[in-house]
C-alpha positions as MATLAB code, in Angstrom:
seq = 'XXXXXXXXXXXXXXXXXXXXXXXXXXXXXXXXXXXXXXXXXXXXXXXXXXXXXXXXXXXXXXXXXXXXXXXXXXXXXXXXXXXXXXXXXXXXXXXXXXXXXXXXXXXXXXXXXXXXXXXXXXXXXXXXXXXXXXXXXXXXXXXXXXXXXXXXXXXXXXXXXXXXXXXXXXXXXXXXXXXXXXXXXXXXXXXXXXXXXXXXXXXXXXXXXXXXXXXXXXXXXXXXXXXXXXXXXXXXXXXXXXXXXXXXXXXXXXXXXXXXXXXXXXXXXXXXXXXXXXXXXXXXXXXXXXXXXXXXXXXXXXXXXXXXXXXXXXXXXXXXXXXXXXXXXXXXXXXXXXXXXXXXXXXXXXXXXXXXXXXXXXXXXXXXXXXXXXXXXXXXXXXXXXXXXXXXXXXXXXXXXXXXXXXXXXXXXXXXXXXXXXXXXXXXXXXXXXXXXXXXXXXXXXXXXXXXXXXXXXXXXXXXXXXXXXXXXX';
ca = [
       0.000    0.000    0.000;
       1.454    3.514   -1.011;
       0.707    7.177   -1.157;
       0.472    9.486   -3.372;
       3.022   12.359   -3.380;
       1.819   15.837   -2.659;
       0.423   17.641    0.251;
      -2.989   19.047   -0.789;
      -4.191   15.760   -2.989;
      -7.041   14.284   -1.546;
      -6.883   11.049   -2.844;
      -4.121    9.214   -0.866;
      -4.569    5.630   -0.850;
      -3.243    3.377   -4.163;
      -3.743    0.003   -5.022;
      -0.480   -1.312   -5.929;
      -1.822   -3.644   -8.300;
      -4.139   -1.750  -10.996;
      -2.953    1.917   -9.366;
      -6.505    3.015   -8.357;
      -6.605    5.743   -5.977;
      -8.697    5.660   -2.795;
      -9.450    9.233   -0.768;
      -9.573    6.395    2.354;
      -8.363    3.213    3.918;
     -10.966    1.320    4.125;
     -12.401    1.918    0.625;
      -9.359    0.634   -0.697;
      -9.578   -2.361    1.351;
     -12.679   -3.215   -0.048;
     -10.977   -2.650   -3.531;
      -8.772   -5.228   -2.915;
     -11.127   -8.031   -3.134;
     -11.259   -7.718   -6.766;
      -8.320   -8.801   -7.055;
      -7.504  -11.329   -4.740;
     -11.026  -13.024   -5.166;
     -11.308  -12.891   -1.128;
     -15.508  -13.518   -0.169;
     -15.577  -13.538    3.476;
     -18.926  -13.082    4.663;
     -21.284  -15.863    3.657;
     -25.689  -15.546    3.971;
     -26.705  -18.288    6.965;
     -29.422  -19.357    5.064;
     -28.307  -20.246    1.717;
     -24.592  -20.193    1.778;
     -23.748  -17.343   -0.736;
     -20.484  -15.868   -0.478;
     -19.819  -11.883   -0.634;
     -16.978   -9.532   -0.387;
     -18.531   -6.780    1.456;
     -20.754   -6.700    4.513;
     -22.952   -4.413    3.230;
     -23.834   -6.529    0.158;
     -24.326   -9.187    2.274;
     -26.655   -7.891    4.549;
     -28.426   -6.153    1.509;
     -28.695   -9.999    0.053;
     -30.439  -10.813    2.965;
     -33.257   -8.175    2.802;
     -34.130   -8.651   -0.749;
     -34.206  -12.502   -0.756;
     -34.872  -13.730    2.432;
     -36.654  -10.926    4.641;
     -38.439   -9.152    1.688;
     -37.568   -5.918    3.985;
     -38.214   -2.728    1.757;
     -39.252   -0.121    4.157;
     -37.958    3.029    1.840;
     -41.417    4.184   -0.521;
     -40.904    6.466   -3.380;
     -43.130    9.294   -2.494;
     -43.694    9.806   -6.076;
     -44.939    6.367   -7.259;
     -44.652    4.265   -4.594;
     -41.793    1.791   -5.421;
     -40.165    0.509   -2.750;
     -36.835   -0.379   -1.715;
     -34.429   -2.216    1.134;
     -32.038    1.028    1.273;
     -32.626    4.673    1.305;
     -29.555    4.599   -1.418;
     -31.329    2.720   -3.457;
     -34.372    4.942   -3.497;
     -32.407    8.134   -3.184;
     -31.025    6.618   -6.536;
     -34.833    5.857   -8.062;
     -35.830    9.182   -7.543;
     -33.059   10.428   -9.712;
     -35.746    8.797  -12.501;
     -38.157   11.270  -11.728;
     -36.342   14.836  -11.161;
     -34.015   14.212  -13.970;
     -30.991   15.544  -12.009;
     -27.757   13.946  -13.592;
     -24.591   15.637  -11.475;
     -21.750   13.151  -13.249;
     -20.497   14.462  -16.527;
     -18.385   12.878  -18.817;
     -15.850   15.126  -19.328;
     -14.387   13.460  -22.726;
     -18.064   13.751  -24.641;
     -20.103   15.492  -22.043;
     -22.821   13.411  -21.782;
     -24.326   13.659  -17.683;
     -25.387   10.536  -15.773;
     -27.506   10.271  -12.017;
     -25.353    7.685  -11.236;
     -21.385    7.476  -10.319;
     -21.861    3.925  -11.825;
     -23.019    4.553  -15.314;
     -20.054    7.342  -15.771;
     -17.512    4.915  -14.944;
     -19.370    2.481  -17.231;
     -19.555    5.035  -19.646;
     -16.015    6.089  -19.668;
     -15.141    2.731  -21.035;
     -16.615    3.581  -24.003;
     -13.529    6.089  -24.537;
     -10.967    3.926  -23.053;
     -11.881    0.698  -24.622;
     -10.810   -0.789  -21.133;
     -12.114   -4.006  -20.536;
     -10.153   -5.480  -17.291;
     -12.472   -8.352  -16.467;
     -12.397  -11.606  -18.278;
     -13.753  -15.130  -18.559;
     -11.550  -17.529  -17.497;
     -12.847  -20.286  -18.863;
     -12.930  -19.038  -22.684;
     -10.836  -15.898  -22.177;
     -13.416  -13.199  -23.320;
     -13.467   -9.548  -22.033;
     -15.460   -7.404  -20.461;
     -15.939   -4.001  -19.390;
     -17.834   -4.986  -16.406;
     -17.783   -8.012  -13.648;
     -21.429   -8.309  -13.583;
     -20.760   -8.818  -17.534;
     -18.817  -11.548  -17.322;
     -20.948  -13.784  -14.020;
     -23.950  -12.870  -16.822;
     -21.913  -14.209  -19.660;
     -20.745  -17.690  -17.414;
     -24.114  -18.227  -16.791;
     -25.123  -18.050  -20.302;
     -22.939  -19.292  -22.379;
     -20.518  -22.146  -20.021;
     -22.869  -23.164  -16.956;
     -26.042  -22.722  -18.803;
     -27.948  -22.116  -14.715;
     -31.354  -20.247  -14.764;
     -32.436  -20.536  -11.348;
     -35.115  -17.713  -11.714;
     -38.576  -18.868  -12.981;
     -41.420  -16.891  -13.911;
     -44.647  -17.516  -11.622;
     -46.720  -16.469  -14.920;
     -45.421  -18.846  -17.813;
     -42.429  -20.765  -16.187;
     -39.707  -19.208  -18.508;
     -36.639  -19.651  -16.305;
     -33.771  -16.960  -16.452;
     -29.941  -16.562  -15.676;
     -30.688  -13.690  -13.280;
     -32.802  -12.218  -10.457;
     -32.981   -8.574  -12.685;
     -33.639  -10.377  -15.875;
     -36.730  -12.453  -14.821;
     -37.684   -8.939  -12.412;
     -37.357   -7.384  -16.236;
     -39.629  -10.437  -17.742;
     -42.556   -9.861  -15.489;
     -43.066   -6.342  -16.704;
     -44.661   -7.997  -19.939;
     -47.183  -10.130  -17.617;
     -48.023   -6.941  -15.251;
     -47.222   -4.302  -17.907;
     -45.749   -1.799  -15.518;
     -43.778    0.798  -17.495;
     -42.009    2.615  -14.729;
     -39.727    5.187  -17.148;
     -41.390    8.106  -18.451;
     -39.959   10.371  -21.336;
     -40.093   14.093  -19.710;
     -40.097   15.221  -22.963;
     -43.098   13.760  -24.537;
     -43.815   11.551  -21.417;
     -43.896    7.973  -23.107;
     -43.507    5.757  -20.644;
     -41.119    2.209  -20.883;
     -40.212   -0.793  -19.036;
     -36.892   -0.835  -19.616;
     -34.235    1.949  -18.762;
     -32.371    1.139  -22.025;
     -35.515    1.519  -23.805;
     -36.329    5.221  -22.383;
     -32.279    5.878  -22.905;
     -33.019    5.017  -26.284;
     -36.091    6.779  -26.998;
     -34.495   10.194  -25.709;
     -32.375    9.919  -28.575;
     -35.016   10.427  -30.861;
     -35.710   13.907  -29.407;
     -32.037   14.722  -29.044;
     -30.633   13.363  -32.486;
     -27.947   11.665  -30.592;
     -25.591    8.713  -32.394;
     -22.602    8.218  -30.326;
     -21.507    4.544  -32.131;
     -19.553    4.861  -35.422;
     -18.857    2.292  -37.777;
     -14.902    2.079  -38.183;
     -15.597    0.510  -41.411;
     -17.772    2.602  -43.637;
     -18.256    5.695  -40.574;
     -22.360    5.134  -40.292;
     -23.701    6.369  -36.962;
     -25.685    4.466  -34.674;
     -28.179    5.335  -31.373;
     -26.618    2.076  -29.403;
     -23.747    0.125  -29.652;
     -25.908   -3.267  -30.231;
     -27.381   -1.804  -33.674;
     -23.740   -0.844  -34.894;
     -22.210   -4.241  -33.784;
     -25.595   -5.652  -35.623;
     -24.724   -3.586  -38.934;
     -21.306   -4.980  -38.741;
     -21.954   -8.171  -39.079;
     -24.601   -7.752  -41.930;
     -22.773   -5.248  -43.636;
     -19.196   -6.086  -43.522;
     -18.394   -9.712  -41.766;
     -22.115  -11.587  -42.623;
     -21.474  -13.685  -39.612;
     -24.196  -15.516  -38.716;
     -23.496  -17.472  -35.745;
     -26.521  -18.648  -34.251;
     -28.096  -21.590  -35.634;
     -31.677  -22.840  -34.992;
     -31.326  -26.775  -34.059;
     -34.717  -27.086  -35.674;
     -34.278  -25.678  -39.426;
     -30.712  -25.071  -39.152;
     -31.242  -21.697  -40.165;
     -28.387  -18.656  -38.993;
     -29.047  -15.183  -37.579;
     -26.856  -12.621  -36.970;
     -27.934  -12.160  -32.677;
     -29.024  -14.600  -30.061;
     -32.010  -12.517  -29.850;
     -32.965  -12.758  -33.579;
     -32.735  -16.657  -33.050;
     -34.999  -16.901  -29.857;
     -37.650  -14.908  -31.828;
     -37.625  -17.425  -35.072;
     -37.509  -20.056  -32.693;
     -41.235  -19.191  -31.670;
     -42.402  -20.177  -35.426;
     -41.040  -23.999  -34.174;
     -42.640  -23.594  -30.622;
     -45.822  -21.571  -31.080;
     -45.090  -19.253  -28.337;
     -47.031  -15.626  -28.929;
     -46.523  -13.890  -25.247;
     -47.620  -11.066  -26.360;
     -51.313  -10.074  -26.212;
     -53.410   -7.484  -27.233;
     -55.298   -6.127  -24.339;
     -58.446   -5.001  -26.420;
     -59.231   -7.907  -28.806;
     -56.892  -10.710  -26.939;
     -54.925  -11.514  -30.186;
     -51.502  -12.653  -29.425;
     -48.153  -12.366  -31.031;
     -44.572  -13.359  -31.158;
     -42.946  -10.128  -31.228;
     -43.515   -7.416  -29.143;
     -43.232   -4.886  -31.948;
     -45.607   -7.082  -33.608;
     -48.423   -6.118  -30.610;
     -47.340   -2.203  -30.970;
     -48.237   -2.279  -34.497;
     -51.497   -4.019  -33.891;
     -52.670   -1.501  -31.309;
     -52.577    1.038  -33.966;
     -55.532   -0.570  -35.945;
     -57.617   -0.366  -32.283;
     -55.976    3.286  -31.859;
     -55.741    4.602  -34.902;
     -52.294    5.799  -34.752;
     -50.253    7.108  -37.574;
     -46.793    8.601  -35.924;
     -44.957    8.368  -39.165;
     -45.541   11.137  -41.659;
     -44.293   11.618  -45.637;
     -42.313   14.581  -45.732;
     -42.896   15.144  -49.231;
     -46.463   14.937  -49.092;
     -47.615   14.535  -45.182;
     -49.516   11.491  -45.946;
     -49.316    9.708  -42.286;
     -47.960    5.919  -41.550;
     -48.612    3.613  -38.526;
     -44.687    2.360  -39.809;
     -41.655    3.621  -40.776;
     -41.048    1.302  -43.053;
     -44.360    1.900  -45.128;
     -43.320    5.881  -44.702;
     -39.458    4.312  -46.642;
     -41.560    2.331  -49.293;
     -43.952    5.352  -49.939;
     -41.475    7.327  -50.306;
     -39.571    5.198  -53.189;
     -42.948    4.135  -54.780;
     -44.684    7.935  -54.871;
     -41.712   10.314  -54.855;
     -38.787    8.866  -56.224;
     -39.824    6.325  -58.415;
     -36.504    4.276  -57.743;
     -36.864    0.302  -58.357;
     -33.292   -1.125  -57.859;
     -34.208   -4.474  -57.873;
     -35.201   -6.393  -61.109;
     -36.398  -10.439  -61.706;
     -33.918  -12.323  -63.515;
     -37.230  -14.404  -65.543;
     -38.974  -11.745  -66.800;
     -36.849   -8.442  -65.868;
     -39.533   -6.651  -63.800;
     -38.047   -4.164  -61.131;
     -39.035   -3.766  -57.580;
     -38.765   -0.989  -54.763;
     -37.588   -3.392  -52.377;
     -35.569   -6.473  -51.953;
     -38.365   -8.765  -49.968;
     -40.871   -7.747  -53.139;
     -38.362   -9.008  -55.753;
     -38.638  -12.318  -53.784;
     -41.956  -12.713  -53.320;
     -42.315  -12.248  -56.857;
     -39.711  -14.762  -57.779;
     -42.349  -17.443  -56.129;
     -44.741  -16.880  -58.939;
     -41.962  -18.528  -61.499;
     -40.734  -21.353  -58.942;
     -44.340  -22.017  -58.025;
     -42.547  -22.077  -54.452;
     -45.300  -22.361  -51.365;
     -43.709  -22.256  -48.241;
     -46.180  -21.141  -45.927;
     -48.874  -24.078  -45.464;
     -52.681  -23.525  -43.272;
     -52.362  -26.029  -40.285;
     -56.420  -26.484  -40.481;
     -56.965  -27.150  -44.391;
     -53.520  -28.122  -45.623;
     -53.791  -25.000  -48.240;
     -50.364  -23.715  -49.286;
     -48.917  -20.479  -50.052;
     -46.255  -18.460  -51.085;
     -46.590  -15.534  -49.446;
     -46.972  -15.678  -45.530;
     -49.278  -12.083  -46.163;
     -51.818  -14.321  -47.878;
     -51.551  -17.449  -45.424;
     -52.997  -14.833  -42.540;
     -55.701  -13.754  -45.355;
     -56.873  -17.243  -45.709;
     -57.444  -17.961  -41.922;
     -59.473  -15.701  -41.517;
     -61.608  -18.270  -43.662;
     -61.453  -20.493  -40.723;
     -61.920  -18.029  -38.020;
     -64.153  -15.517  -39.610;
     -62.572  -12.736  -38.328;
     -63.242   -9.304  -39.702;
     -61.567   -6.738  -37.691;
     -61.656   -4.102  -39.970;
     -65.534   -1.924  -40.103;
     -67.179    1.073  -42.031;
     -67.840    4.080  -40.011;
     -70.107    5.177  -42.332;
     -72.418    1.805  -43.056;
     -71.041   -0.065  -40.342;
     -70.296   -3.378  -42.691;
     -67.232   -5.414  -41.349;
     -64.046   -6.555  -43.292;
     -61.098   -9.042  -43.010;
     -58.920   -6.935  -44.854;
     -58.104   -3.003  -44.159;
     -57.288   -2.082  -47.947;
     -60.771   -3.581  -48.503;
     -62.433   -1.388  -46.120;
     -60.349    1.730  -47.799;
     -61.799    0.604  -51.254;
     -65.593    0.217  -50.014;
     -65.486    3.659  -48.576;
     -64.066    4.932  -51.717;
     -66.497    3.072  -54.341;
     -69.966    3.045  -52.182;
     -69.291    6.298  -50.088;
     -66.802    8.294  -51.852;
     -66.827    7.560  -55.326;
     -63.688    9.023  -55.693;
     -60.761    7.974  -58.942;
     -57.809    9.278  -57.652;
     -55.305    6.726  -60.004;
     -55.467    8.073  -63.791;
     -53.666    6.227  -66.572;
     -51.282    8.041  -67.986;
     -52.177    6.256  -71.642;
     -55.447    6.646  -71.780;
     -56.338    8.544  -68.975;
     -58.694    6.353  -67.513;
     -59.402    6.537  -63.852;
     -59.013    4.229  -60.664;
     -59.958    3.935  -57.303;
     -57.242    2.086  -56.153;
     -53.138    1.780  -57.702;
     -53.662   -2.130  -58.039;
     -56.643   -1.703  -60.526;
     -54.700    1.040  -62.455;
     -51.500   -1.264  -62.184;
     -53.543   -4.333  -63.858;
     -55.375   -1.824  -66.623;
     -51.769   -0.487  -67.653;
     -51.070   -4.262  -68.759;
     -53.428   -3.755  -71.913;
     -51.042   -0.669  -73.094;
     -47.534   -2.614  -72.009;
     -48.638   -5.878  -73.122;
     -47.042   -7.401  -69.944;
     -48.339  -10.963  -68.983;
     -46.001  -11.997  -65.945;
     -48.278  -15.051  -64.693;
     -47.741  -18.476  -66.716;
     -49.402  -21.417  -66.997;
     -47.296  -24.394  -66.302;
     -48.693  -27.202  -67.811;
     -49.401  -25.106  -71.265;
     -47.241  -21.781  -70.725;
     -49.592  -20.056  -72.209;
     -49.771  -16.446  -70.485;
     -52.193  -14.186  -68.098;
     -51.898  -10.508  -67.133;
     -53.861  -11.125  -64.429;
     -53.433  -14.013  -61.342;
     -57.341  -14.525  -61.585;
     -57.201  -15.322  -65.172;
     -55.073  -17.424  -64.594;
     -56.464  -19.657  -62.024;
     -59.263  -19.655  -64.073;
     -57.043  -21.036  -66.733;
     -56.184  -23.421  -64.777;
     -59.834  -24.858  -64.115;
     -59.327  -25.840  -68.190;
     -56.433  -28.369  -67.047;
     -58.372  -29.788  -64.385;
     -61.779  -30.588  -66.010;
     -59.934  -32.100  -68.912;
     -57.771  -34.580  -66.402;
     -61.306  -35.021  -65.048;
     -62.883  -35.808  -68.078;
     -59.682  -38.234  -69.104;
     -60.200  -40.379  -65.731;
     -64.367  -40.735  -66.800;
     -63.254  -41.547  -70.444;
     -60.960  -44.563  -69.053;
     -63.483  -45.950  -66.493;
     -66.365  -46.069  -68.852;
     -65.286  -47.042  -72.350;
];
């Protein structure tokens, strides 16, 4: 143990090992056990070791006595230490006294600088000893033992018995069963259930992207999104395999989720209608039929969204006209990758997606949920004017328009015919182009229209029909 040189500095105590500095004894003591591994206070009713006394005693309260006799005045959370909710309340005022004084960017908690700071530094002093990876953080590396070597998920959910590595993470889980969202945006007051989630959101407002690509200089919100647009971008990794299809993803996370196709799992349900879903984002988008939400708006012409993404495809289709990607059969171009694809199915004839009640296959997974809705005779979508019901939304849009509206906003730019809707103009421009992209296989002859072509298609079958009576009764 040594001091530091100079009168008036307050800091005085040094760890000889990693030359931390320590303003007294005893918090450098306590230091120490980091690196000598040194637990000596153990719980008397389960066993588990600790380095401190206080984290000890602090065990004790939160998993054996259940002692939390400090109340957040403000919404009533409590906790086993006045620390802990002097900390909480932080959430609420907004105070953050620790700057960063590389970037500037203020924290409420002593913690999160430090945690921060590594960001600059790049230090990462803790590491897994039994496959050598580093961290920034010890809790980091117990989480990542218990993940990826020991595989131990002594936590389980009361609600649906999902087990988890950690205390926090199943405490994190339950938020989906009792939807408490205790982080509020004070700027637009959004609540979340996640910290990370509100940290996020505030970027939004502020514009912030702190992550850089060191490969082609993109910004990113969060480090995960950036490591994510490494891999797809630059490396393709895919390292996570499902056991069931063998298929690869580029996260854990993006793995669990496909994994639900397999399993069935939807945890997430709609509180108005009771639908369920597999992904949470999934649930949000629903709620926007029941609320009638439209957050995203066209900047070009204000038209309003319920997603981004539709904003992104607008945009291309209605302003900029751009179609990058073109079928290698019949050279037709597309706004978007996933169109091109689902247009290549009408040349392989591929089905993928099959009904689980009538064996009916298809190719697009779109048209699958269409065609339950058979079965179930669910028709979420209704008229405020005439108050008839629909399966479909576009449907609804295109009754209001023909039996309310009457209005022919699509005009052919040929023959300057008018349309209610793009699709009908789309099909009518085929008589000017002379484009006929759906075949027949058995004949090839060719349809500009899908319906005329399963029509078509009728032909084949009443002749192998007719064949079969020919052969029985000669």
């Amino acid at each position: 143990m040594g001091y530091k040189n100079g009168a008036k500095t307050k800091r005085k105590y040094v760890c000889e090992i990693c030359e931390k500095l320590f303003f007294r004894s005893d918090h450098l003591k306590q230091h120490m056990v980091i690196h000598t591994g040194e637990k000596p206070y153990s719980c008397e009713t389960c066993g588990k070791c600790f380095s401190q006394k206080g984290n000890m005693d602090l065990h004790i309260k939160r998993f054996h006595v259940g002692e939390k006799p400090y109340v957040c005045e403000t919404c009533g959370m409590p906790f086993p230490r006045y620390y802990e909710k002097k900390m909480h309340m932080l959430i609420h005022t907004g105070k953050k006294p620790y700057g960063c004084k590389i970037c500037g960017k203020r924290f409420s908690r002593s913690g999160n600088l430090n945690q921060h700071l590594t960001i600059h530094t790049g230090e990462k002093p803790y590491s897994c000893e039994t496959c050598g990876k580093c961290f920034s953080q010890k809790s980091t590396v117990r989480l990542h033992i218990k993940r990826s070597h020991v595989g131990e998920k002594p936590y389980l959910c009361g609600t649906c018995d999902k087990s988890f590595a950690t205390c926090r993470e199943k405490k994190m889980h339950m938020r989906i069963h009792t939807g408490e969202k205790p982080y509020a945006c004070h700027l637009c007051e959004k609540r979340f259930a996640y910290s990370g989630n509100a940290k996020q959101h505030l970027q939004i407002h502020t514009g912030e992207k702190p992550y850089s690509c060191e490969t082609c200089g993109k910004y990113f919100r969060d480090k995960s999104t950036m490591k994510q647009h490494i891999k797809r971008a630059h490396t393709g990794e895919k390292s996570h395999i499902c056991i069931t299809c063998g298929k690869c993803f580029i996260t854990s996370h993006e793995k669990q989720v496909h994994m639900r196709i397999h399993t069935g799992v939807k945890p997430y349900a709609c509180d108005i209608c009771e639908r369920c879903f597999a992904k949470s984002s999934n649930l949000r988008q629903h709620l926007r039929i029941h609320t009638g939400e439209k957050p995203y708006s066209c900047e070009t012409c204000g038209k309003c969204f319920n997603r981004k993404s539709t904003v992104k495809m607008h945009m291309k289709r209605s302003h900029i006209g751009e179609k990058p990607y073109s079928c290698g059969t019949c050279d037709m171009c597309f706004t978007t990758f996933v169109e091109r694809k689902m247009h290549i199915q009408t040349h392989t004839g591929e089905k993928p997606y099959t009904c689980n009640i009538c064996e009916k296959r298809f190719s697009q997974p779109r048209n699958l949920k269409l065609h339950l809705q058979i079965h179930t005779g669910e028709k979420p979508y209704s008229c405020e004017i005439c108050g008839k019901r629909f399966s479909q939304k576009c449907n609804m849009k295109n009754h209001i328009k023909r039996s309310h509206i009457g209005k022919k906003s699509y005009v052919c730019g040929t023959c300057e015919k008018t349309f209610i809707t793009s699709y009908e103009r789309n099909l009518h421009m085929r008589t000017h182009t002379g484009e006929k992209p759906y075949a027949c296989e058995i004949c090839e002859r060719r349809f500009s229209i899908p319906g005329n072509l399963k029509q078509h298609l009728k032909i084949h079958s009443w002749k192998e029909y007719d064949q079969t009576q020919i052969g029985e009764n000669p």
